[in-house]
N, C-alpha and C positions, 0 to 999 in steps of 0.2 A: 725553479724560480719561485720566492714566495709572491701568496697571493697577497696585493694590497687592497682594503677597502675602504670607500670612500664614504663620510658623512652619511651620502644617498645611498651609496650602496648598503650599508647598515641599517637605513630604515626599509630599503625593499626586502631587504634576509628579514626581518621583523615583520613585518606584514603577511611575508610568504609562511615560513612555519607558523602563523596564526593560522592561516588559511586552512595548511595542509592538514595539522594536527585535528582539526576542530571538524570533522564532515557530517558530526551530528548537529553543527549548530545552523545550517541550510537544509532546508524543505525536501529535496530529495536529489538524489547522484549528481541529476545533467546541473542541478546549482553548485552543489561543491566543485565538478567539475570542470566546471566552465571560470567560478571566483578561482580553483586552482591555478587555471592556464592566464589567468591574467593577471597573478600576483606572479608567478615565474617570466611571463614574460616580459614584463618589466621590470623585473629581478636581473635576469640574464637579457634584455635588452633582441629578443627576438620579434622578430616581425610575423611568423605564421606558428601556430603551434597543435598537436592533438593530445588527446585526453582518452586512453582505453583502456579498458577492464573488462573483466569477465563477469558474463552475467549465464548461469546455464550454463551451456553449452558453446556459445560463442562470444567472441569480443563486442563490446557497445564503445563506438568512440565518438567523440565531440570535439569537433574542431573548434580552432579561433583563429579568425584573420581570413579576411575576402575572400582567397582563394580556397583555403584549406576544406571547404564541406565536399565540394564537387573532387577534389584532390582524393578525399578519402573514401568517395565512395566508390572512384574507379580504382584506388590501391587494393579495397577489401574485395571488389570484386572479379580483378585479376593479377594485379603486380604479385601480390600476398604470395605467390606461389613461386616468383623469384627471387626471392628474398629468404626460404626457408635456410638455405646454406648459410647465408650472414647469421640468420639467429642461430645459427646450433655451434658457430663459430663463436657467438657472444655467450653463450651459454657453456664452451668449453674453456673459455678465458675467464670465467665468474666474473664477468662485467656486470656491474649494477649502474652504471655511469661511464658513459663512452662517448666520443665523437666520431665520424663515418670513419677514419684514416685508420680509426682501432681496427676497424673492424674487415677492410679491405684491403687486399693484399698486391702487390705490386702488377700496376696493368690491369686489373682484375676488373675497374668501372669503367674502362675503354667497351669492353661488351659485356655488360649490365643491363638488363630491359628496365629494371628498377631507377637506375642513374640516367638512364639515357635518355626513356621512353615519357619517366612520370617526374622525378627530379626536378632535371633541368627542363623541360616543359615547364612545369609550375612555378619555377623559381624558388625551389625550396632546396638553399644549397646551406652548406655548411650544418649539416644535421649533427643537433645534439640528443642524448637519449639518457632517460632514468626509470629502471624496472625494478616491481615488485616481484618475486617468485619463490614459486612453491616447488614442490618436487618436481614439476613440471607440469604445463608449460608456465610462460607469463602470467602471470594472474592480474597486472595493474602497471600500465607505465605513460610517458609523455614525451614527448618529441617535439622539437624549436627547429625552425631555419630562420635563417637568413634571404632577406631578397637577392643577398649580393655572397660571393665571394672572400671571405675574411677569415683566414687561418689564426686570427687569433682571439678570435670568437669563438674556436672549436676548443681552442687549449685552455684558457680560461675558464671557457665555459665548463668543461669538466670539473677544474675546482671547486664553483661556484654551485655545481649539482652535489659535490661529495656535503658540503654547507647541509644539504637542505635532505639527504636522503633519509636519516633518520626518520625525521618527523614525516615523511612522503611514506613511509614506509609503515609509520604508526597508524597513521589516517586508512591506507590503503588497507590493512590488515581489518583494524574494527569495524571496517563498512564490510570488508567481504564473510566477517567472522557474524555479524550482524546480518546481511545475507541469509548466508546459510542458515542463519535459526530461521526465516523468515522460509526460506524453503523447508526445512525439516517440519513446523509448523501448520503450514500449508499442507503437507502430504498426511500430518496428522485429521487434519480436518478433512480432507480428501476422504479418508479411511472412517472419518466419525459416522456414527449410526443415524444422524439429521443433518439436514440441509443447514450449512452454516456462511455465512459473507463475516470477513472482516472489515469492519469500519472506522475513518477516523473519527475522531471525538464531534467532527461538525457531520456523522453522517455520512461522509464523502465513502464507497466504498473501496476498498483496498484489494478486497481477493472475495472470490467468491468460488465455493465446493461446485465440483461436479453433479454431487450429489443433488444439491439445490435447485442446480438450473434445471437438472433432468425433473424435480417435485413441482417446481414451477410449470413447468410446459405443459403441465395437466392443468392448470388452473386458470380459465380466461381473465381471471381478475389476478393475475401472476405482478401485473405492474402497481397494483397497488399492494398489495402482500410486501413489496422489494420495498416500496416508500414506508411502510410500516415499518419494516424492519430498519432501515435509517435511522426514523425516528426517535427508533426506542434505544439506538447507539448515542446518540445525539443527547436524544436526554438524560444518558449515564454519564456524561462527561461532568456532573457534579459529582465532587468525594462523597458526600453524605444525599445519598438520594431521598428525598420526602418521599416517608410514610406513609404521607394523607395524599400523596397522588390518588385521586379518588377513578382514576383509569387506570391500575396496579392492581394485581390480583393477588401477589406475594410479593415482600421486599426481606432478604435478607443479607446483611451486610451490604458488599459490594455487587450481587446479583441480586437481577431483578425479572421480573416473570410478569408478560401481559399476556393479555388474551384479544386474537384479529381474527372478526366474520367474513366470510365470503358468502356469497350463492350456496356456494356447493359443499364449505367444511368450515371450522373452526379450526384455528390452531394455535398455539401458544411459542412465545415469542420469549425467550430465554438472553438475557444481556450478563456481560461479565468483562473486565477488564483483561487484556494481557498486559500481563510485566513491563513496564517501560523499558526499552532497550533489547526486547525481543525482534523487536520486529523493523522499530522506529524510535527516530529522538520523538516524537509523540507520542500521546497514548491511543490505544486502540482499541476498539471492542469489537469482541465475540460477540454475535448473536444467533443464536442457534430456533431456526426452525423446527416445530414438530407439531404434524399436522393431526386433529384428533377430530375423527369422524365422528359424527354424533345424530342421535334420533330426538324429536321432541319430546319430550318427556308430556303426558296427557294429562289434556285439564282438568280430572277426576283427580291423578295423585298430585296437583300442582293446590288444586281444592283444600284436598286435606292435611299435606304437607306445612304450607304457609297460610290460610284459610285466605284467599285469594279473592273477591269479588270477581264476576263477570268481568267489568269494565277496566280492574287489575290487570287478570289472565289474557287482558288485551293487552293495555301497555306491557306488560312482561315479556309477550312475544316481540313487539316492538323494539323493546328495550334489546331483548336477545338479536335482532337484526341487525341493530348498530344503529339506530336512528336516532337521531339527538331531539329534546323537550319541543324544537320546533315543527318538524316533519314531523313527529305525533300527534299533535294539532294538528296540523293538516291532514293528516291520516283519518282523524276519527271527527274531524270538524268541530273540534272545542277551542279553547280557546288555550293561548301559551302558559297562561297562570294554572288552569285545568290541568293541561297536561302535567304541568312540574308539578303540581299537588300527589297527582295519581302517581308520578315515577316515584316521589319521596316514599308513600304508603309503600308502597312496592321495595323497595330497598328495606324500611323498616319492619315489615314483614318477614322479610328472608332472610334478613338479619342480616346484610350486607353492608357494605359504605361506597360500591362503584358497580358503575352500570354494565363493566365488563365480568362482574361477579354474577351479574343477574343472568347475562346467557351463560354462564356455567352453570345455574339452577336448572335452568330453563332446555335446556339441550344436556343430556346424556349420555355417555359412549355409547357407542355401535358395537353388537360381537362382531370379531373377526370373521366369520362366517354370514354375518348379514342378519342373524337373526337377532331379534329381540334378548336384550339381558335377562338373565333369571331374577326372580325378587323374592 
């Protein structure tokens, strides 16, 4: 029987391959997922619907429609094992699009746990299906009922999925092919020789190394180290990063290199873009931790080096702490105009243009041994 389609029906198939084709154009999976089930199911005119894929190791689904959340968490956490026979029977049919009656065979849903027990309990009858797949198993698919009973929502409905698999099929593929860099990346950064987090362009963190948390956990000032590093994501989300950021110790090209004091170490704070569409329809940045021990450098070679005044070699340590022109003043009881006269000398001296150059004068590396550098 051909399929006929109606006015409406032509603008929901319009809507829905926007939807499916497009999953880099929503914020992340459960949005695509969730605009997917809801331009199909008003496409195919269902009343409950789910949304799963593989993420890892196991399936992530998202339901739609009142009952379907509590529906799927008792499927996944036992039906699922009923069910294995149905799918290796749809898998031996290369079904990409089916309704139940494909798929079961005469008398068969009479004793079903599946049919019997989760089914019709929930009112999810007339089940339609459409998968993605890989060499095995499913990689990506979506499922429709019905409240009610209607044989000719099943048959239909098939047609109306063979419409739309393509595009379901396009979507599914570059979000899981997108994925997977997104893991392979991850494991690279896993394996990098510093602590690294990926962040979105506001900051927001995406992935963060093993590596990191374990260099963090030595540092009681670890939560603000993490806001640093945010920061200095957040401020790469300009293409051409200012030069004269006068807190930038290097800028080159698209990497950029600051320097964050603690108590207890300095470390320098490394920003860099990944490829749009690595990872994310946004862009991302690397920032790579690496933490560099350091000694004071003494105010005898600090003397002769930049010919330093006493009351300099004070703000300079200052300056190296991380204290801004006001707590200096307060520090030394002068006044705020004082203080920013003596940081300026100071910078002009060392020949510098930021205050986070100054504790790179001012602090040293450490040997690896603990002992003092040779000179």
């Amino acid at each position: 029987m051909a399929l006929t389609l109606s006015d409406s029906d032509l603008d929901h198939l319009r809507a829905t391959l926007g939807v499916l084709v497009s999953p880099f154009a929503y914020p992340d999976l459960p949005s695509w997922g969730t605009a997917a089930l809801e331009a199909c199911s008003a496409y195919l005119g269902a009343d409950q619907a789910v949304f799963g894929i593989m993420r890892e190791d196991s399936m992530v689904l998202f339901p739609y429609g009142e009952r379907m959340e509590e529906a799927s968490l008792a499927y996944m956490s036992y039906y699922w094992r009923h069910d294995l026979v149905v799918t290796e029977r749809r898998f031996q049919l290369a079904r990409e699009t089916y309704h139940r009656d494909m798929l079961y065979r005469s008398g068969e849903m009479a004793t079903c746990p599946v049919y019997n027990e989760w089914s019709r309990p929930n009112h999810l009858c007339d089940t339609l299906g459409i998968s993605v797949e890989g060499a095995n198993p499913l990689l990506a698919g979506m499922h429709f009922y019905h409240d009610t009973e209607s044989g000719a929502f099943r048959e239909r409905g098939v047609d109306l999925l063979n419409l739309i698999l393509p595009a379901f099929k396009a979507g599914a593929y570059s979000w899981l092919e997108m994925l997977k860099r997104h893991q392979d990346l991850a494991q690279f950064y896993e394996n990098f020789g510093d602590g690294v987090l990926l962040a979105d362009a506001a900051g927001m963190i995406v992935h963060e190394s093993a590596r990191l948390a374990s260099s963090l956990a030595a540092d009681p000032e670890a939560a603000s180290i993490r806001r640093a590093m945010r920061q200095a994501a957040a401020a790469s989300r300009v293409v051409d990063i200012d030069r004269h950021d006068r807190d930038m110790v290097a800028v080159s090209g698209q990497h950029a290199a600051h320097t964050f004091q603690t108590s207890t170490a300095l470390y320098q704070i490394l920003t860099t873009r990944v490829p749009e569409r690595v990872l994310d329809a946004k862009p991302v940045i690397a920032v790579v931790l690496r933490r560099q021990d350091r000694r004071m450098v003494p105010d005898t070679e600090l003397r002769e080096r930049f010919s330093l005044t006493t009351r300099e070699l004070e703000v300079a340590r200052l300056v190296a702490e991380g204290l801004r022109n006001e707590q200096i003043a307060a520090r030394l009881g002068v006044s705020p105009h004082t203080a920013l006269h003596h940081t300026e000398s100071v910078l002009r001296k060392v020949g510098v243009h930021s205050r986070a150059a100054v504790a790179a004068a001012v602090l040293a590396p450490a040997r690896s041994d603990g002992r003092e550098p040779l000179k």
